[in-house]
C-alpha positions in Angstrom: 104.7 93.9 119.4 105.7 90.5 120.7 101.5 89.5 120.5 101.5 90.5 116.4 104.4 88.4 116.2 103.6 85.3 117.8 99.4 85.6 116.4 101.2 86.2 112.8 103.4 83.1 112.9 99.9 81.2 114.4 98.1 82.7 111.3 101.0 81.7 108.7 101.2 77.9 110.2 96.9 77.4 110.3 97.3 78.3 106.6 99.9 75.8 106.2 98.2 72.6 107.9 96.0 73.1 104.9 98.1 74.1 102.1 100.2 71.0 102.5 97.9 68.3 103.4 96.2 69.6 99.8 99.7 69.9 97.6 101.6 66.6 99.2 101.1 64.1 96.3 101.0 66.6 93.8 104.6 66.2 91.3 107.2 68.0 93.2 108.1 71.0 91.0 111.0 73.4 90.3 109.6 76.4 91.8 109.3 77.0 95.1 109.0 79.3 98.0 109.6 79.6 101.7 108.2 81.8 104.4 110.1 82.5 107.8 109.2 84.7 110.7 111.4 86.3 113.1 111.8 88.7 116.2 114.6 90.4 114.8 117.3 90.7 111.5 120.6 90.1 112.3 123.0 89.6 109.5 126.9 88.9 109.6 127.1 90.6 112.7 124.9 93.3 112.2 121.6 94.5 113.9 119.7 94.7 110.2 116.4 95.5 112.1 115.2 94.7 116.3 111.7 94.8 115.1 109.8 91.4 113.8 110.5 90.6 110.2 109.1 88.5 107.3 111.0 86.6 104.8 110.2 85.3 101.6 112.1 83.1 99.4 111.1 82.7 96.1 113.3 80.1 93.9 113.3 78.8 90.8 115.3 75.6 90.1 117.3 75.3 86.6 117.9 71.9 86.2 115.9 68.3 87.4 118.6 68.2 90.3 118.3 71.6 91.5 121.8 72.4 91.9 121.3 75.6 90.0 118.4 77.7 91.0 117.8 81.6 90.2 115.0 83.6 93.0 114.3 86.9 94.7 114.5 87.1 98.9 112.5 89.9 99.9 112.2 91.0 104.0 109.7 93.5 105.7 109.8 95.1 109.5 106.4 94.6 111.1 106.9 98.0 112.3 109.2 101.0 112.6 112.9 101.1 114.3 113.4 103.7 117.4 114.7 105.7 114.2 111.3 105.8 112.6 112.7 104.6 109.9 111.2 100.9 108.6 113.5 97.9 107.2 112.1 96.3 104.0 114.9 94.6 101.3 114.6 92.5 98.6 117.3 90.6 96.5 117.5 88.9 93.2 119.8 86.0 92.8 121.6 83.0 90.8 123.3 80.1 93.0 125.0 76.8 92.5 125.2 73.8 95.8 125.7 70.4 95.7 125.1 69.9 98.9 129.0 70.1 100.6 129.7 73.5 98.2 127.8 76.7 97.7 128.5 79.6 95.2 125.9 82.5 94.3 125.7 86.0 93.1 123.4 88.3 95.2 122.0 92.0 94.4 120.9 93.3 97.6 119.0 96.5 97.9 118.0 97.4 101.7 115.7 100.9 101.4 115.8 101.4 104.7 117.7 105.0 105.5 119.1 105.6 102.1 121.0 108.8 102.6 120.5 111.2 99.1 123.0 113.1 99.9 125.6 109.8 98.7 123.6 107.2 97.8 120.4 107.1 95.2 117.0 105.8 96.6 115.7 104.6 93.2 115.5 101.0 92.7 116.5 101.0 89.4 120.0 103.2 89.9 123.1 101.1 89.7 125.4 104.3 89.6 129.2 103.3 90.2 129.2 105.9 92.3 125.5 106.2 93.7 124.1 103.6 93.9 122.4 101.4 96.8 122.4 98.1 95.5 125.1 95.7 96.3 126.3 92.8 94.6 127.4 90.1 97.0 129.7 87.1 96.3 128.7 84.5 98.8 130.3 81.1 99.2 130.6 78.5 101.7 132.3 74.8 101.9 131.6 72.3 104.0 133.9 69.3 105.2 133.5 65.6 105.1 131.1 63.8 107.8 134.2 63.1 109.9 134.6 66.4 110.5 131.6 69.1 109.0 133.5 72.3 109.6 131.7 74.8 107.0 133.8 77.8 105.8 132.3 80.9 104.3 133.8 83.6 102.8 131.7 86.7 101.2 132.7 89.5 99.2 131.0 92.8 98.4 132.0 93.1 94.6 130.4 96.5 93.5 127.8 99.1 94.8 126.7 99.7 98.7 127.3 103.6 98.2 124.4 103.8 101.0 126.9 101.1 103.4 129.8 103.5 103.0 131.4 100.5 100.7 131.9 103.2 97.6 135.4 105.5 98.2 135.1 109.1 96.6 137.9 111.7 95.3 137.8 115.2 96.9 136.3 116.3 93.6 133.3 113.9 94.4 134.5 111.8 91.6 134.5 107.8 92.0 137.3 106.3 93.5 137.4 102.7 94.5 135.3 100.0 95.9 136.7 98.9 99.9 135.2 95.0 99.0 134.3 94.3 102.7 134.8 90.5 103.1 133.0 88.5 105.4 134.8 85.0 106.7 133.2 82.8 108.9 133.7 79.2 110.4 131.1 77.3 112.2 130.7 73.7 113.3 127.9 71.3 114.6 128.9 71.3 118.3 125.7 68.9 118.5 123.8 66.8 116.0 121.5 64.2 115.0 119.6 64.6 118.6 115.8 66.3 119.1 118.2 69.8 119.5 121.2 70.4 117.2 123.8 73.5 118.0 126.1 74.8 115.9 128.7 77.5 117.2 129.9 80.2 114.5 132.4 83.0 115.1 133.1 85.4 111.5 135.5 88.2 111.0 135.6 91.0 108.7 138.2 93.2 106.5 138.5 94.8 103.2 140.6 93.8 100.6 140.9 97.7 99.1 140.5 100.1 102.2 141.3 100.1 105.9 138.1 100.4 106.8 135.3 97.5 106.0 131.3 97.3 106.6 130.9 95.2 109.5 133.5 96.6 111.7 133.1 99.8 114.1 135.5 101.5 111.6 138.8 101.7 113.4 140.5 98.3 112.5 141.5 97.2 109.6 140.2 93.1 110.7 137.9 92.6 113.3 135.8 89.7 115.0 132.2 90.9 114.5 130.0 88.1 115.2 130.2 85.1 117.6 127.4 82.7 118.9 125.6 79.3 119.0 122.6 78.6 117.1 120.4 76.1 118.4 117.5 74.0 116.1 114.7 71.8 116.5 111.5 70.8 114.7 108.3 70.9 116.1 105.6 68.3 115.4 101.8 70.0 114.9 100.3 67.4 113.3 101.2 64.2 111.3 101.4 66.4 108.3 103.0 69.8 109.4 106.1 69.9 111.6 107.5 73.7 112.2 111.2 74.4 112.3 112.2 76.6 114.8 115.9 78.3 116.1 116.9 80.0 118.7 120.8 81.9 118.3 122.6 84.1 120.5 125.2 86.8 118.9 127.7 89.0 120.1 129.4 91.1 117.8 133.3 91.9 119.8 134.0 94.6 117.9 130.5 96.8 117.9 129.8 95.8 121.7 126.6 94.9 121.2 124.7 91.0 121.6 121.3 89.6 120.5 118.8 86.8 120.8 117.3 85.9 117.6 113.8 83.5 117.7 113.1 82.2 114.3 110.7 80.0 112.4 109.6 78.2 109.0 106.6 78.5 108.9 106.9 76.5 105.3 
């Protein structure tokens, strides 16, 4: 598994020394997309997948300065978790940044392991009660130079019957929503040199249940993710440089820790 990864992420960037050196004086444009390639998923504290993922990210940008941009993020496995079950999400999305300040509205839908019996596999189901989608409010805010602390603070707003976020009466019946919220601070320990870190730690409750998603479901606030992240860009050619990361998680409350290797690729 680790050859397919590292001969994929060689095929993506050999594709790329040519695809840029052909588009780099063409008129920048409003849409865009990115590709990234990594050994694993890991995702406010969770273990999303341990098997080597692709990411797309295709955006769209609304206005000249590209503060507001609408896209759909889509991920795939490379292969099947010990469950035999195999990760693949994708996500539709409106944002606003200026750069300091972020704000969006996600609809996630992960197919991986929907369970019938509460939560409906189609696509197209956003039940109050069934369905699998999840619409995320995500925003994050940081400092001035003097001191670049960035905040983030998310909140599940409807949906995730498949992530145990949807509450039911006796009578099957909808309930409530839990609205698991995930807060994080992180801060550039290093920057500015050939290798930046950051370190990060995020926490987790819900704001309508004693129970939240990221937690292992016995406390009503928990620290579920802590680690450094550490980037750097590597130069291929005079055309082509490939950003890479390195981060290392531990999640306090779920006892469990990761290393996460992670690319760019453009």
């Amino acid at each position: 598994m680790k050859k397919l990864f590292y001969i994929g992420l060689a095929l993506l960037g050999t594709g790329n020394l040519f695809a840029q050196e052909d588009t780099e004086n063409k008129k920048e444009s409003r849409l865009d997309f990115t590709v990234n390639i990594q050994n694993n998923h890991l995702w406010r504290g969770l273990i999303i997948t341990d098997k080597p993922v692709v990411m797309g990210n295709l955006s769209y940008a609304l206005d000249a300065e590209k503060k507001w941009k609408v896209g759909i993020w889509g991920a795939s496995a490379l292969a099947d978790d010990k469950d035999n079950t195999h990760y693949k999400e994708i996500n539709y999305y409106v944002q606003y940044s200026d750069g300091r300040f972020y704000i969006g509205l996600w609809d996630l839908y992960n197919s991986r392991n929907i369970n019938t019996a509460v939560a409906a596999d189609d696509i197209f189901s956003y039940s109050r009660r069934r369905t699998a989608h999840i619409i995320d409010l995500r925003t994050n805010y940081t400092f001035g130079p003097s001191f670049p602390l960035n905040v983030e603070a998310d909140l599940m707003l409807y949906g995730g019957a498949n992530a145990g976020e949807v509450v039911l009466k006796d009578d099957g019946s909808y309930d409530r929503n839990k609205y698991s919220t995930y807060v994080q601070v992180s801060y550039p320990v290093i920057s500015g040199g050939k290798v930046n870190l950051d370190a990060f730690v995020g926490g987790g409750f819900a704001l309508n249940d004693k129970h939240f998603l990221y937690g292992n479901g016995k406390n009503s606030f928990d620290i579920v993710n802590v680690g450094v992240k550490a980037g750097k860009t590597i130069k291929i050619t005079d055309h082509y440089s490939l950003p890479v990361s390195m981060m290392a998680m531990w999640n306090p409350s779920n006892k469990f820790a990761r290393i996460q290797l992670a690319a760019t690729v453009f």
